[in-house]
N, CA, C, O and CB atoms as a CASP TS submission, in Angstrom:
PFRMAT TS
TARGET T0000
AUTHOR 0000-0000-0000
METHOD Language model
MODEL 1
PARENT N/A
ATOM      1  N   UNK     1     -22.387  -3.861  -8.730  1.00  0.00           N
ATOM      2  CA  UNK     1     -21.377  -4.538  -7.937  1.00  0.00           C
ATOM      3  C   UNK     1     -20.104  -3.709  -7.933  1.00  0.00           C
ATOM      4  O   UNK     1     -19.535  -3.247  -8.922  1.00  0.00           O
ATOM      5  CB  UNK     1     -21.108  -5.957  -8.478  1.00  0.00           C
ATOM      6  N   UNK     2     -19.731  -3.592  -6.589  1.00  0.00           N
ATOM      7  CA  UNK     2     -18.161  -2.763  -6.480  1.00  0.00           C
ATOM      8  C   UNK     2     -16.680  -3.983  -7.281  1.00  0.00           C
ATOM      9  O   UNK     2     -16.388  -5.178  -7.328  1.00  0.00           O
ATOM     10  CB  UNK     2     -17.760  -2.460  -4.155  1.00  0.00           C
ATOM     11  N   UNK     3     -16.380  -3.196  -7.565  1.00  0.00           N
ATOM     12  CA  UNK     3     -14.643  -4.438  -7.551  1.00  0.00           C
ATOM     13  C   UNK     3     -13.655  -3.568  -7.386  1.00  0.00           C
ATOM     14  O   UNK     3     -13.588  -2.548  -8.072  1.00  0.00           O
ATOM     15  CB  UNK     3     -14.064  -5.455  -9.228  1.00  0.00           C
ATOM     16  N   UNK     4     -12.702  -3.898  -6.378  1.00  0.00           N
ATOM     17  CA  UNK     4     -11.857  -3.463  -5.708  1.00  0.00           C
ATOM     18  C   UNK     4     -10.105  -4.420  -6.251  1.00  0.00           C
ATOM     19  O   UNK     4      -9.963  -5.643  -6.233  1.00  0.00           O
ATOM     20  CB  UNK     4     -12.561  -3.651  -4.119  1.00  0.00           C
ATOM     21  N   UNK     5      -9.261  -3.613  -6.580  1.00  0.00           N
ATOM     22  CA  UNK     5      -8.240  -4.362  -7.344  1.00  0.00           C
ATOM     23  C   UNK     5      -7.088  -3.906  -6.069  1.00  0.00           C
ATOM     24  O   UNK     5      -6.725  -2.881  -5.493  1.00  0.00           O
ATOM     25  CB  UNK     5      -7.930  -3.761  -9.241  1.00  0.00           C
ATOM     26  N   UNK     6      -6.865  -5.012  -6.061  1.00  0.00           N
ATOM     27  CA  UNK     6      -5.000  -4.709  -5.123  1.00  0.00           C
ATOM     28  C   UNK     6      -4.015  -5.222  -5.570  1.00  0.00           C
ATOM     29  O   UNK     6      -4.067  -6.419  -5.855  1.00  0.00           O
ATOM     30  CB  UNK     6      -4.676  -5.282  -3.618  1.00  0.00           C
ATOM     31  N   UNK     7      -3.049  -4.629  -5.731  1.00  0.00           N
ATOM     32  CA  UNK     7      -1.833  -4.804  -6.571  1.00  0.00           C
ATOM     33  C   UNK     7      -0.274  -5.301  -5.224  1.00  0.00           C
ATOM     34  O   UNK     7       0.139  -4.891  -4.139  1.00  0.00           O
ATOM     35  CB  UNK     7      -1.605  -2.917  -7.583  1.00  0.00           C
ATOM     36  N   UNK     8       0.029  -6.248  -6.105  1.00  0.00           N
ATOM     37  CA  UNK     8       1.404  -6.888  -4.660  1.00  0.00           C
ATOM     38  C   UNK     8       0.134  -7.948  -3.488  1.00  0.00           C
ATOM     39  O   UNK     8       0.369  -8.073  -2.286  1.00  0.00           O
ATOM     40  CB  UNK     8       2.417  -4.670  -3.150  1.00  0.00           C
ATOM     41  N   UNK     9      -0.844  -8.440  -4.011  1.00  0.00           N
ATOM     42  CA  UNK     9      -1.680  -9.023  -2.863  1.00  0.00           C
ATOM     43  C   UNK     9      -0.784 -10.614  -2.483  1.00  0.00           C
ATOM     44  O   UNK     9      -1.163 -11.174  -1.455  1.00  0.00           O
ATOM     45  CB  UNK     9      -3.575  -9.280  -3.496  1.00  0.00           C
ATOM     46  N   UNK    10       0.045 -11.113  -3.070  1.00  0.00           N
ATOM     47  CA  UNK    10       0.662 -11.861  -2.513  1.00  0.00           C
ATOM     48  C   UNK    10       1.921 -11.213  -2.423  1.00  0.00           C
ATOM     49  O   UNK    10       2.825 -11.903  -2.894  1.00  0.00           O
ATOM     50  CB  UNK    10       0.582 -13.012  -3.026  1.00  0.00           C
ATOM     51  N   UNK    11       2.300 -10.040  -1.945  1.00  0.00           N
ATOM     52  CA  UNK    11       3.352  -9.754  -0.893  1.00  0.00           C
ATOM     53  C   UNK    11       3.135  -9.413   0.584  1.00  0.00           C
ATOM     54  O   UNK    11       2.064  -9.347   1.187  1.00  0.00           O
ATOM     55  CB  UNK    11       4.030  -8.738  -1.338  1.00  0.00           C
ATOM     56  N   UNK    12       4.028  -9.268   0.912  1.00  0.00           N
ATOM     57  CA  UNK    12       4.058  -9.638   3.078  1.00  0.00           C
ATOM     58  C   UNK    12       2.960  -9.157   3.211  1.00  0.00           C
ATOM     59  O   UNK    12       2.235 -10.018   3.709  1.00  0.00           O
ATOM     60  CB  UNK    12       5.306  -8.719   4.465  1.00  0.00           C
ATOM     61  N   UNK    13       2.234  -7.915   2.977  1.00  0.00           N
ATOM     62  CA  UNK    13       1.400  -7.283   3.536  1.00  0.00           C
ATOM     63  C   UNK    13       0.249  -7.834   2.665  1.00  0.00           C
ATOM     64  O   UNK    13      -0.766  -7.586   3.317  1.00  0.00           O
ATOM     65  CB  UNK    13       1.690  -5.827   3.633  1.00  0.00           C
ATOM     66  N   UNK    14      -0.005  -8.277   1.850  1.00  0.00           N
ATOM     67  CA  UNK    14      -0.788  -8.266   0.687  1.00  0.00           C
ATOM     68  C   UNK    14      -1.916  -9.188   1.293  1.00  0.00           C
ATOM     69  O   UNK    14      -2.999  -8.639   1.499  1.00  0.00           O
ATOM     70  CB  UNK    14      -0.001  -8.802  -0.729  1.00  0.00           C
ATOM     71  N   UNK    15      -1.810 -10.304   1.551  1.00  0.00           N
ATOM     72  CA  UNK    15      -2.913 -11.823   2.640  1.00  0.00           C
ATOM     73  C   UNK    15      -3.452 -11.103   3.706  1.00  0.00           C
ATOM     74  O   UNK    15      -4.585 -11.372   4.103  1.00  0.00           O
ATOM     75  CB  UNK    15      -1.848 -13.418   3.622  1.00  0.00           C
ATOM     76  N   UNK    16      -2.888 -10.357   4.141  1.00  0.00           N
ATOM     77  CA  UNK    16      -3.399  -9.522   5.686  1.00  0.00           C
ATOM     78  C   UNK    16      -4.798  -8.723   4.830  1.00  0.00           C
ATOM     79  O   UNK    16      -6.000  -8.964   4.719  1.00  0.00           O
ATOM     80  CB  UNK    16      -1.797  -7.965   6.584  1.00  0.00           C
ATOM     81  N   UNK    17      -4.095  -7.938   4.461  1.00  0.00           N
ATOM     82  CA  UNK    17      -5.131  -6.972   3.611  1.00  0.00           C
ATOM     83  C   UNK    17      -6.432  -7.377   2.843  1.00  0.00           C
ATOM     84  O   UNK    17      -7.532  -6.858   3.036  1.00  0.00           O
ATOM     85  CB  UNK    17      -4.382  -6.386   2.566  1.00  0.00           C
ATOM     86  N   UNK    18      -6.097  -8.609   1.733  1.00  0.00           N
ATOM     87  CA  UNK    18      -7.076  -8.823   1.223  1.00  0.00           C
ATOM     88  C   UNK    18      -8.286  -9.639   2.417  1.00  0.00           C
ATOM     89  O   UNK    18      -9.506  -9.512   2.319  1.00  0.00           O
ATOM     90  CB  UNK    18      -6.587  -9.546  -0.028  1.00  0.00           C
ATOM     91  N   UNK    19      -7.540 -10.497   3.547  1.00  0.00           N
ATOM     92  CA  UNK    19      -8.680 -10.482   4.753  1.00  0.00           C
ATOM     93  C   UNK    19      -9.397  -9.738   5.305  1.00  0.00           C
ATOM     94  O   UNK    19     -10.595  -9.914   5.525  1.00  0.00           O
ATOM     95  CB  UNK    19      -8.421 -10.739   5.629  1.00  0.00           C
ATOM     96  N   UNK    20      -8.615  -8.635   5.648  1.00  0.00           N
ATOM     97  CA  UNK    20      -9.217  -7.420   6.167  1.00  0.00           C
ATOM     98  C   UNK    20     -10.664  -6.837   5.363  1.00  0.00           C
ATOM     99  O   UNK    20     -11.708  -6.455   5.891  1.00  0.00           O
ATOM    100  CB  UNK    20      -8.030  -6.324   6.076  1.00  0.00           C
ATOM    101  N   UNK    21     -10.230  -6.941   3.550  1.00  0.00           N
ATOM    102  CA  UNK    21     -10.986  -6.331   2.967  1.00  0.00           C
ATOM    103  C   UNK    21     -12.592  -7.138   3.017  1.00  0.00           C
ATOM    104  O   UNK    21     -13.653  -6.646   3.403  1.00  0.00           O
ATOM    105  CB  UNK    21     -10.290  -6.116   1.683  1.00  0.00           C
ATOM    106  N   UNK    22     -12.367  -8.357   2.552  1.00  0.00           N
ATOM    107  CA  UNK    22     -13.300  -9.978   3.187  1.00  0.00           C
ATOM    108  C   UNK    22     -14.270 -10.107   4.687  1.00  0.00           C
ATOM    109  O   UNK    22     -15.202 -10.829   5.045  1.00  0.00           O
ATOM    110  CB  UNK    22     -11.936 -11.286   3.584  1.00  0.00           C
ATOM    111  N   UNK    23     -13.267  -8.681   5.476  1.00  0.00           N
ATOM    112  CA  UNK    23     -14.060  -9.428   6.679  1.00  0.00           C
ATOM    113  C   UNK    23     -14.870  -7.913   6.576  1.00  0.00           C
ATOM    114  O   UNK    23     -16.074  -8.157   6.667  1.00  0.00           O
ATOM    115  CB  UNK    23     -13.055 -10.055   8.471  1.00  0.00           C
ATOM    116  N   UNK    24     -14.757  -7.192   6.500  1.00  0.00           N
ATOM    117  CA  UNK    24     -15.356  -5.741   6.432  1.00  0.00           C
ATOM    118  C   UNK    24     -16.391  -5.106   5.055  1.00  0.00           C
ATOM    119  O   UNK    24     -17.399  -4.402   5.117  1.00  0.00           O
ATOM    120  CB  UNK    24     -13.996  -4.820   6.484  1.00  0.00           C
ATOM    121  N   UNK    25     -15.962  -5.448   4.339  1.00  0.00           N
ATOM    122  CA  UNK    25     -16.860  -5.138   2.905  1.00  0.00           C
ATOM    123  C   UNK    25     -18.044  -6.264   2.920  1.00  0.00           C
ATOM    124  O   UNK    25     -18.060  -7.445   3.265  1.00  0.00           O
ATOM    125  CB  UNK    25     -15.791  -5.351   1.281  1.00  0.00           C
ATOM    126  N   UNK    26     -19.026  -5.374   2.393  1.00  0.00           N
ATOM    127  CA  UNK    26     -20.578  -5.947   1.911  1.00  0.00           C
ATOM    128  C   UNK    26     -19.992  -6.569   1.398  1.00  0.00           C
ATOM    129  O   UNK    26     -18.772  -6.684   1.285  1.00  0.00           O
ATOM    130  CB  UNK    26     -21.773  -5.308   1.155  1.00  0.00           C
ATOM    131  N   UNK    27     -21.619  -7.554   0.630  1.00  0.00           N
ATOM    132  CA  UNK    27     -20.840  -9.075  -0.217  1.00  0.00           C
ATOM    133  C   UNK    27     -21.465  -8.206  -1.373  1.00  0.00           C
ATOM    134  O   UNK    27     -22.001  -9.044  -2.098  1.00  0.00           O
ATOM    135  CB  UNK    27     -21.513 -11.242   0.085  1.00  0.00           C
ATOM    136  N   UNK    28     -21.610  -7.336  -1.754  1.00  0.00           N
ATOM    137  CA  UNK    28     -21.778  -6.959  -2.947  1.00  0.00           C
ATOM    138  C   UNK    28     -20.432  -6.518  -3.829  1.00  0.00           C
ATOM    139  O   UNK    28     -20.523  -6.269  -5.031  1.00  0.00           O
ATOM    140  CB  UNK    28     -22.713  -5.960  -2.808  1.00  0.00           C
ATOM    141  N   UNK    29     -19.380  -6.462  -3.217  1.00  0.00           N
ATOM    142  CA  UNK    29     -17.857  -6.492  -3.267  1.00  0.00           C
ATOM    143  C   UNK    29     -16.881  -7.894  -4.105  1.00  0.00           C
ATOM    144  O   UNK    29     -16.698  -9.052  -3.732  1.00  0.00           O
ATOM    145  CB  UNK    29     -17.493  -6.466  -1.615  1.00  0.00           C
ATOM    146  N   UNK    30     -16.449  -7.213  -5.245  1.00  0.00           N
ATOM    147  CA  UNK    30     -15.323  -8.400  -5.460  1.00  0.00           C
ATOM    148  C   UNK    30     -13.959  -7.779  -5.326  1.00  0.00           C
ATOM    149  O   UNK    30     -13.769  -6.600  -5.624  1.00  0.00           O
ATOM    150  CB  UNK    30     -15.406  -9.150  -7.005  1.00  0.00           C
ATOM    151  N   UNK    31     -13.136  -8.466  -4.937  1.00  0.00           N
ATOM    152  CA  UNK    31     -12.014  -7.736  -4.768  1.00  0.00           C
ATOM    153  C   UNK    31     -10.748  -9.209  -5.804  1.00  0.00           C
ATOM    154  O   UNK    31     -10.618 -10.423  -5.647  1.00  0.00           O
ATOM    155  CB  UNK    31     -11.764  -7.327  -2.610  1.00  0.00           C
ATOM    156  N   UNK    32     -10.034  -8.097  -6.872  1.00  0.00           N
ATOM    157  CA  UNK    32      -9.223  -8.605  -7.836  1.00  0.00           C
ATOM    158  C   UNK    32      -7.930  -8.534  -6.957  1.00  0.00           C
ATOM    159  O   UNK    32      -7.546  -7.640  -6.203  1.00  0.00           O
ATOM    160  CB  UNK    32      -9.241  -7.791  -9.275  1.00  0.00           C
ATOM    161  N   UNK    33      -7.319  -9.854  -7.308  1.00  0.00           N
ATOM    162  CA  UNK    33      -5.906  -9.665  -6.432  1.00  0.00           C
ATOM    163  C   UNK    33      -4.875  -9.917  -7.346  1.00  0.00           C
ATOM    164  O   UNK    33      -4.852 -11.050  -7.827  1.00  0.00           O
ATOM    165  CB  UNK    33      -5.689 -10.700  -5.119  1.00  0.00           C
ATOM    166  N   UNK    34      -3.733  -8.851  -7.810  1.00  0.00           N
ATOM    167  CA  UNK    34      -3.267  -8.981  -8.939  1.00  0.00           C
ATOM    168  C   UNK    34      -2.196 -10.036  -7.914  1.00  0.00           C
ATOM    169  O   UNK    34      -2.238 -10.210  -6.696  1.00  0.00           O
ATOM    170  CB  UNK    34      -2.810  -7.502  -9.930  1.00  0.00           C
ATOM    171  N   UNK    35      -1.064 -10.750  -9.168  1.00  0.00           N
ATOM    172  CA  UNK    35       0.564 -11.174  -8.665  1.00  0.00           C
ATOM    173  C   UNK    35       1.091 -11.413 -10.381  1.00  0.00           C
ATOM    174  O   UNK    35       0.711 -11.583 -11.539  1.00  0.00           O
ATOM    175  CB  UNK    35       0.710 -13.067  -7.355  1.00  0.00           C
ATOM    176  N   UNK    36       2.358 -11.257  -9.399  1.00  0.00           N
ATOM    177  CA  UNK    36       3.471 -11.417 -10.667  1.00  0.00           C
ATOM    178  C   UNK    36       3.964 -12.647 -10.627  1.00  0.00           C
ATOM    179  O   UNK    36       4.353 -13.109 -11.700  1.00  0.00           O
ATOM    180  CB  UNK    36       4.750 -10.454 -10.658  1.00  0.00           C
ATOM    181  N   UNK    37       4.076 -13.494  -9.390  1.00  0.00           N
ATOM    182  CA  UNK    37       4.824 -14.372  -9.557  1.00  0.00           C
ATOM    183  C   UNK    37       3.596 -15.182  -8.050  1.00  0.00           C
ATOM    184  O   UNK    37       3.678 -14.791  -6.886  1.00  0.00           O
ATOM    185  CB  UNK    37       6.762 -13.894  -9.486  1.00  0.00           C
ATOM    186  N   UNK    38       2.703 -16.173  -8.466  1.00  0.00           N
ATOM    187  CA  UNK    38       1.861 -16.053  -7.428  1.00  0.00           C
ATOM    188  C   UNK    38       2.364 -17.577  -6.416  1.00  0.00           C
ATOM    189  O   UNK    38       2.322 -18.753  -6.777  1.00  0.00           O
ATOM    190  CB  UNK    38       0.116 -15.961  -8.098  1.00  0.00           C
ATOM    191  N   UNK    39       2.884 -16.924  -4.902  1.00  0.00           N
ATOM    192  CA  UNK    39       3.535 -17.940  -4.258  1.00  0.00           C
ATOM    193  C   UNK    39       2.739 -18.181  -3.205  1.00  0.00           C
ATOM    194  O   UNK    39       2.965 -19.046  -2.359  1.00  0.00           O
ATOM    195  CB  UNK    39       4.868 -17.688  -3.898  1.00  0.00           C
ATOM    196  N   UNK    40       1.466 -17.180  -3.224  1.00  0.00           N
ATOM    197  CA  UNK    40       0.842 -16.333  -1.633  1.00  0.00           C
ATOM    198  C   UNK    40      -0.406 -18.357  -1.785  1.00  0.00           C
ATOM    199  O   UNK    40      -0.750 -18.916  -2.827  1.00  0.00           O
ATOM    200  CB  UNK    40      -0.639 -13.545  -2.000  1.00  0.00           C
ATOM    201  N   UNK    41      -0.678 -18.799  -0.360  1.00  0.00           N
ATOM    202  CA  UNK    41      -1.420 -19.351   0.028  1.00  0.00           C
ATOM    203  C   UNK    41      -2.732 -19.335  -0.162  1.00  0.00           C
ATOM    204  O   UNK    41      -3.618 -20.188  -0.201  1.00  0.00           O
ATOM    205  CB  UNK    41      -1.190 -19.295   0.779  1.00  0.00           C
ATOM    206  N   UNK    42      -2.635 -17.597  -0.326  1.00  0.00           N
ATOM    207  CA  UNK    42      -4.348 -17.345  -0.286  1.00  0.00           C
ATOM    208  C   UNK    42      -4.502 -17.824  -1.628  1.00  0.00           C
ATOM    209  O   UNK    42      -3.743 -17.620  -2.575  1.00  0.00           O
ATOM    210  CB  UNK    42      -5.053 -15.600  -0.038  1.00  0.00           C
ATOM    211  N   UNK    43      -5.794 -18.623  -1.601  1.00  0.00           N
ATOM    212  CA  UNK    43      -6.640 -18.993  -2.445  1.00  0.00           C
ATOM    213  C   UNK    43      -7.572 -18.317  -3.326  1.00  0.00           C
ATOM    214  O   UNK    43      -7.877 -17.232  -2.832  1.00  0.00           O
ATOM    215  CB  UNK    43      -7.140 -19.592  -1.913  1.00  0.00           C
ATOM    216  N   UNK    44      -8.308 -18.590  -4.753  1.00  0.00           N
ATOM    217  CA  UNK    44      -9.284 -17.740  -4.903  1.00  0.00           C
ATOM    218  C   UNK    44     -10.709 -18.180  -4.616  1.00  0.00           C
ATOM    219  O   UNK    44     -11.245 -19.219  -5.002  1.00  0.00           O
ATOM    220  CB  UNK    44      -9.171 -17.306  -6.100  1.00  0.00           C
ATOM    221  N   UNK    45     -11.358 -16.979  -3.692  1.00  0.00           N
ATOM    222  CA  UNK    45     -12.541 -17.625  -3.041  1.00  0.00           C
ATOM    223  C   UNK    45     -14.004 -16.843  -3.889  1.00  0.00           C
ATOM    224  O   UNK    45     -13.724 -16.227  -4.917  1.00  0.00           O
ATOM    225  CB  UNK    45     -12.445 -17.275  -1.123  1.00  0.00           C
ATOM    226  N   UNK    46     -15.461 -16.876  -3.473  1.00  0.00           N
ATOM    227  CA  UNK    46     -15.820 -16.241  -3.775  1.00  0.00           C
ATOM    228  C   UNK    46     -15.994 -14.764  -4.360  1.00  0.00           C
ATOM    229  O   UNK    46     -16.760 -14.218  -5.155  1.00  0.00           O
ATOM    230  CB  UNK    46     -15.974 -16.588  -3.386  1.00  0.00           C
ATOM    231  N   UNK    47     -14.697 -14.316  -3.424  1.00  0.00           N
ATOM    232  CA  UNK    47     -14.853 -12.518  -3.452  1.00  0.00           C
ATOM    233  C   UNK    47     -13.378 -12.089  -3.721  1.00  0.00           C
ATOM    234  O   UNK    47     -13.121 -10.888  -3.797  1.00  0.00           O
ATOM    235  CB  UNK    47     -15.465 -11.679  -1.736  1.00  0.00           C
ATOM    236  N   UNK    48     -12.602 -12.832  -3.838  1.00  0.00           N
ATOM    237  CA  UNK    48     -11.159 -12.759  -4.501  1.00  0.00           C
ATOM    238  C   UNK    48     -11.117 -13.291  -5.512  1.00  0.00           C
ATOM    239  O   UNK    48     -11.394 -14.486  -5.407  1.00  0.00           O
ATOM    240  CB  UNK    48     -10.112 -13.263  -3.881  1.00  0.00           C
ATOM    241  N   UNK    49     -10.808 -12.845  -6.874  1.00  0.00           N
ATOM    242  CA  UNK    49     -10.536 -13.407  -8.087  1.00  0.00           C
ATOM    243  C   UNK    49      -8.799 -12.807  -8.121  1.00  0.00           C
ATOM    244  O   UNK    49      -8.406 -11.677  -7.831  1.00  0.00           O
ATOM    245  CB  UNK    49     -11.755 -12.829  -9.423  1.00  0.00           C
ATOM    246  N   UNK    50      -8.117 -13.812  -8.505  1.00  0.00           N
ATOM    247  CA  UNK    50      -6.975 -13.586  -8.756  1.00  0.00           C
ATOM    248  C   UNK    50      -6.075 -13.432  -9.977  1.00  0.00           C
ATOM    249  O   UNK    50      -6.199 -14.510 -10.558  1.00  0.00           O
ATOM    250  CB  UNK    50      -6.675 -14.220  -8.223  1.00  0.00           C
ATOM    251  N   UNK    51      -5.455 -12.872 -10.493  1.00  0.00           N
ATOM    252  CA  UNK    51      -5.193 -12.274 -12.011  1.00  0.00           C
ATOM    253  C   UNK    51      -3.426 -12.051 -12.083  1.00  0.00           C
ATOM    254  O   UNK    51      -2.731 -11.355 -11.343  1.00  0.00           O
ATOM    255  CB  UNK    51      -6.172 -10.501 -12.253  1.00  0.00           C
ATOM    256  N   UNK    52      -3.024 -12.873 -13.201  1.00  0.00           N
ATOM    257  CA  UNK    52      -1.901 -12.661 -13.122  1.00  0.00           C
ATOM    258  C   UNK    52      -1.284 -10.883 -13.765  1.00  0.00           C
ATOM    259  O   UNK    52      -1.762 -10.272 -14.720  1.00  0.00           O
ATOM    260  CB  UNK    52      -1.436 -13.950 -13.818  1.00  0.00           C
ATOM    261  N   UNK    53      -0.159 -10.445 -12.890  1.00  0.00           N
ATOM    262  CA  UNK    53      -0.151  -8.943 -13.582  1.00  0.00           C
ATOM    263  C   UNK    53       1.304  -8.893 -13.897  1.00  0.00           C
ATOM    264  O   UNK    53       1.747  -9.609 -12.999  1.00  0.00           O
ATOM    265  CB  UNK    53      -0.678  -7.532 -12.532  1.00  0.00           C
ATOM    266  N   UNK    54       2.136  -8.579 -14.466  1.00  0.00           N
ATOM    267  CA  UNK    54       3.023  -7.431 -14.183  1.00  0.00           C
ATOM    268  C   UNK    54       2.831  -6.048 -14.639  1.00  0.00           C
ATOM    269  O   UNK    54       2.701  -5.661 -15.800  1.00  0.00           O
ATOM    270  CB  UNK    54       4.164  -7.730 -14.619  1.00  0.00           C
ATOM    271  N   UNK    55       2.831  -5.001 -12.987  1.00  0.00           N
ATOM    272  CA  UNK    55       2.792  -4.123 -13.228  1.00  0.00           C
ATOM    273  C   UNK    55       3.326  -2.897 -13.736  1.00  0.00           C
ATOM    274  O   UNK    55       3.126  -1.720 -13.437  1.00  0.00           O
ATOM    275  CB  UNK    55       2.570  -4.201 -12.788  1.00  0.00           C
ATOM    276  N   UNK    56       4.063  -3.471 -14.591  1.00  0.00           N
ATOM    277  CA  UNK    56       5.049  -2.491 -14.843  1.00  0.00           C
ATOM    278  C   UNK    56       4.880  -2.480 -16.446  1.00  0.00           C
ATOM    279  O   UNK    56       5.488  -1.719 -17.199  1.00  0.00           O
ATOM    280  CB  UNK    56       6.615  -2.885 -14.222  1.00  0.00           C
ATOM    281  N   UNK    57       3.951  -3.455 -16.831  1.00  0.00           N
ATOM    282  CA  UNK    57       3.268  -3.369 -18.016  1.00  0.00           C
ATOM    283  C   UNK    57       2.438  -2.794 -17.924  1.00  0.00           C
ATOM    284  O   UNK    57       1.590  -3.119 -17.094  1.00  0.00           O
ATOM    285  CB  UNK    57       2.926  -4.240 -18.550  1.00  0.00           C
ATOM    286  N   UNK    58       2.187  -1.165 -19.070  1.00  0.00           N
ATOM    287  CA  UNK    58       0.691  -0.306 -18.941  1.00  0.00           C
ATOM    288  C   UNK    58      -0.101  -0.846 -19.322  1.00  0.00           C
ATOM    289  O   UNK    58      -1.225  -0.642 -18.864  1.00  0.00           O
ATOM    290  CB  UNK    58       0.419   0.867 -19.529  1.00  0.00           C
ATOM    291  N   UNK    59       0.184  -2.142 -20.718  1.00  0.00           N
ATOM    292  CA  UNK    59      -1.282  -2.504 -21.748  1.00  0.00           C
ATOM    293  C   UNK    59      -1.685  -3.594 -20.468  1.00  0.00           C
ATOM    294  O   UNK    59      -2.869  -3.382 -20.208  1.00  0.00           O
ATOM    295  CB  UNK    59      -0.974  -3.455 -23.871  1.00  0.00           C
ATOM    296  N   UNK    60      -1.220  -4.521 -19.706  1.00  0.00           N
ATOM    297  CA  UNK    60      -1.689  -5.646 -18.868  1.00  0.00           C
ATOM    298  C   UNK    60      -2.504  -4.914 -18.298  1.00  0.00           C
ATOM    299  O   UNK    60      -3.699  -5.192 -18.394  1.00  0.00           O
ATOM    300  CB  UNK    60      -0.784  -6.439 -17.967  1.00  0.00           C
ATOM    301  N   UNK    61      -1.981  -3.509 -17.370  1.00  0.00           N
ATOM    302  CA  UNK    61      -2.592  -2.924 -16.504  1.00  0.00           C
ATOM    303  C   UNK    61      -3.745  -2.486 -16.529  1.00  0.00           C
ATOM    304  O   UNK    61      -4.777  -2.808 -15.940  1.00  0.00           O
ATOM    305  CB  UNK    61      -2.087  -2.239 -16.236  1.00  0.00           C
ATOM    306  N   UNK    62      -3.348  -1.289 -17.671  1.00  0.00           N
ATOM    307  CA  UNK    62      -5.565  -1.196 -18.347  1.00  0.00           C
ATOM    308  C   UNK    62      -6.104  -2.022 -19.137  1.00  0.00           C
ATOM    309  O   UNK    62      -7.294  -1.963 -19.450  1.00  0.00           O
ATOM    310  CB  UNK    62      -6.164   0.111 -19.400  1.00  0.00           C
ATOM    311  N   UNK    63      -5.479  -2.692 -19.458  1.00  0.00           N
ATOM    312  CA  UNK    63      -6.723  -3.793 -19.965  1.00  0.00           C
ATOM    313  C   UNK    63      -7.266  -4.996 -19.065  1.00  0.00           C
ATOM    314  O   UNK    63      -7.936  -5.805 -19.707  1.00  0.00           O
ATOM    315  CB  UNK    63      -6.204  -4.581 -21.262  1.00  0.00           C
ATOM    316  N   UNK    64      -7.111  -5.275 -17.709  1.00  0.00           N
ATOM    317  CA  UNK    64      -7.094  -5.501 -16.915  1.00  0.00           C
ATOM    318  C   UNK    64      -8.296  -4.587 -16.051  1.00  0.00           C
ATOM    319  O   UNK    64      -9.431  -4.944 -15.737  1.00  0.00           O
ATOM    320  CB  UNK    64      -5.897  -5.559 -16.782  1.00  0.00           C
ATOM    321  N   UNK    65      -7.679  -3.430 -15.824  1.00  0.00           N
ATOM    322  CA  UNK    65      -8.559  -2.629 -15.444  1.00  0.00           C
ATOM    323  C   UNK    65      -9.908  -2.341 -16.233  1.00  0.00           C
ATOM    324  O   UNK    65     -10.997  -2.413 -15.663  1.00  0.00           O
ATOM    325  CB  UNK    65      -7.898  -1.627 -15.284  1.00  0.00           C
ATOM    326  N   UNK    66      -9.788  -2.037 -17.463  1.00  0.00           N
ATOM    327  CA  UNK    66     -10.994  -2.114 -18.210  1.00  0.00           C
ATOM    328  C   UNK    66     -11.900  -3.505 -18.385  1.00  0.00           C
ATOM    329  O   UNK    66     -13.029  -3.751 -18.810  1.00  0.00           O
ATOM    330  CB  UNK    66     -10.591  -1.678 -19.478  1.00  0.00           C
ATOM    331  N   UNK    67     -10.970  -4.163 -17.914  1.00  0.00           N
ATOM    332  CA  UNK    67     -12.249  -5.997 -17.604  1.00  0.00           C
ATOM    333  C   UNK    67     -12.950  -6.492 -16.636  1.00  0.00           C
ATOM    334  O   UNK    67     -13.828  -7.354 -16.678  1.00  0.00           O
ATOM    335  CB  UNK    67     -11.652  -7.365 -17.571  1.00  0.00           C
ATOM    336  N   UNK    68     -12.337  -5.652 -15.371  1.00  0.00           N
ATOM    337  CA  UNK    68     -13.175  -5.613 -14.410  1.00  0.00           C
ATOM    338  C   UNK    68     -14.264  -4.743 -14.066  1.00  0.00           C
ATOM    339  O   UNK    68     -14.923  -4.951 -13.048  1.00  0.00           O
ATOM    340  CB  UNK    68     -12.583  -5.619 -13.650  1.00  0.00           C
TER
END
């Protein structure tokens, strides 16, 4: 299974994108949607798992990365 991580997915651009990624990627695809402060609508669905981050923390970041 692929997993695909996007970072800022509940900022302006961030909901557009993770659709985009949903409507185009095999379903063999999960795509991680980090936030810092999560205000975004989008929901977590089958193929979006959502994860709280701040990125500006390295240990959140790879250990995070190393769990997916």
């Amino acid at each position: 299974m692929i997993s695909i991580l996007v970072t800022g997915a509940n900022g302006f651009v961030g909901p557009y994108l993770l659709r985009a990624l949903e409507k185009s990627l095999n379903k063999e695809c999960v795509i991680h949607a980090c936030y810092f402060d999560k205000n975004s609508e989008y929901a977590d669905t089958e193929r979006v798992k959502w994860h709280p981050l701040d990125i500006t923390n390295q240990q959140e970041v790879v250990s995070l990365v190393r769990n997916i």
